[in-house]
N, C-alpha and C positions, 0 to 999 in steps of 0.2 A: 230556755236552757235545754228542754228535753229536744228540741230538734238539731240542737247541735251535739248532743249526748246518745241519741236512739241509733247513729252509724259505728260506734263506739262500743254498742250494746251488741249489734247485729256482729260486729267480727267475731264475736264468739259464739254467739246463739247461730248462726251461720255455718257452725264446727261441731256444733252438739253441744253448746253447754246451757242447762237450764238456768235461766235467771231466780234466784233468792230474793225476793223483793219485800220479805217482811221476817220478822225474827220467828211469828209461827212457821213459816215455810223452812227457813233456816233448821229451826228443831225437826219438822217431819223429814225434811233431807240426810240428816246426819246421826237422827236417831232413829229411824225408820228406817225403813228399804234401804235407802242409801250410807246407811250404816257398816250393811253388809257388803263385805268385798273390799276393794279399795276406791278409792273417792279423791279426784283432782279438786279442789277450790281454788279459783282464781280471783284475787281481791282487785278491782279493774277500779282504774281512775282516769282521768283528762288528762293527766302530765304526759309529757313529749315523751319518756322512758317506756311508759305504756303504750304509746303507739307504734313508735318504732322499735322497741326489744320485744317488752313485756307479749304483748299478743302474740306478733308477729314469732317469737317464738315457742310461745306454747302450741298453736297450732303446727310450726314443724315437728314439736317433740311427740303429737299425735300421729305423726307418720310412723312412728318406731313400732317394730314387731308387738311387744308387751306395752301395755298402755292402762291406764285404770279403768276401773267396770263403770264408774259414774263419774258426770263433769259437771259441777257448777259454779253458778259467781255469782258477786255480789257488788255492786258500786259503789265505793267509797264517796263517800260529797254527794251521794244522789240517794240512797237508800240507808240512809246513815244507821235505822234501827235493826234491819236485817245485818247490815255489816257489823257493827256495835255484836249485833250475838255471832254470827260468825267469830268474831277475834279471839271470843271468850272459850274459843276450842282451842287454841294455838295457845293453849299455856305456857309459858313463862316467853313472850315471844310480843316484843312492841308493838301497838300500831305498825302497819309499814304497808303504802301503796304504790305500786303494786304488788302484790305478791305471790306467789303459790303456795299453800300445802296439801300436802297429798296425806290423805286418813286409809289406814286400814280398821278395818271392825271397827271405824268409831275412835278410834287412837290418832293421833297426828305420830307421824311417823319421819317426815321431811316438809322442812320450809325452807323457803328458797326466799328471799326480803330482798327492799329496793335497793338496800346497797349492794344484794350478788346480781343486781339487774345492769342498773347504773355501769356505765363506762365497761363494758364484757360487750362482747360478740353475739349474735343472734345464735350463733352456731355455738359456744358455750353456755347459755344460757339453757338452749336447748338438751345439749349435754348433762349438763346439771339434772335435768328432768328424767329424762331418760335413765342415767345412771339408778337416779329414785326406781325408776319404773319394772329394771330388768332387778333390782332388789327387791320390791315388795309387791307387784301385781301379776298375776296369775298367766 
C-alpha cells in the first residue's frame, strides 16, 4: 500500500506541505508554532476527487498573491491517528475526505468538504480557497 500511497503523499510535500503522521505531531503543529498565523490543513485520501480536484487544486490556490503562513496534511486511511486528531479541530464539521481547512491562531476559520470538492471545477475549487485566503491570511 505505501507504494502505491508515497506518489499521493509527494503531490503535496512536493508544494510545501508537511506531512502529520501522528496525533503528537498534529498537536505541536496546531498548537505550536504553527498555531501562529494562518495554517492550510489538507485531509488527503486515495479517491479519484482527491486526485483529480482535491490536490490538483490546492496547489493552484497556492499560486494566489495571499496564501497561508503554514501547510499541512494528513492521510486519511493511512495515518488514521494523526487524522483522527486533526478532525477533532474542525469542530462541529463531519469526517469528510478530502478536505481543506484553513486555521487562523489556532481557530478554524474555513472548510471547504468532499461535497464542495466532488462534481466543481479545479478552477472553483481553487476559488473557494483563495476567496478563504484574501479573507484571513496576511
Amino acid at each position: 500500500m505505501q507504494m502505491m500511497v508515497q506518489p499521493m503523499r509527494d503531490e503535496l510535500t512536493r508544494i510545501g506541505f508537511k506531512e502529520l503522521r501522528t496525533p503528537e505531531e498534529v498537536v505541536e503543529a496546531l498548537e505550536g508554532e504553527g498555531a501562529k498565523g494562518t495554517a492550510l490543513i489538507v485531509v488527503n485520501s486515495v479517491c479519484g476527487c482527491a486526485a483529480g480536484l482535491a490536490r490538483p487544486a490546492v496547489a493552484e490556490s497556492l499560486k494566489h498573491e495571499k496564501k497561508p503562513d503554514h501547510l499541512f496534511t494528513v492521510f486519511a486511511g493511512q495515518d488514521r491517528e494523526a487524522t483522527a486528531k486533526a478532525r477533532e479541530y474542525f469542530e462541529d464539521y463531519p469526517p469528510s475526505s478530502p478536505s481543506f481547512a484553513l486555521m487562523k491562531d489556532g481557530k478554524l476559520v474555513h472548510m471547504v468538504q468532499r461535497h464542495e470538492i466532488e462534481n466543481r471545477s479545479l478552477e472553483e475549487i481553487a476559488a473557494n480557497l483563495t476567496s478563504a485566503y484574501d479573507k484571513y491570511c496576511g
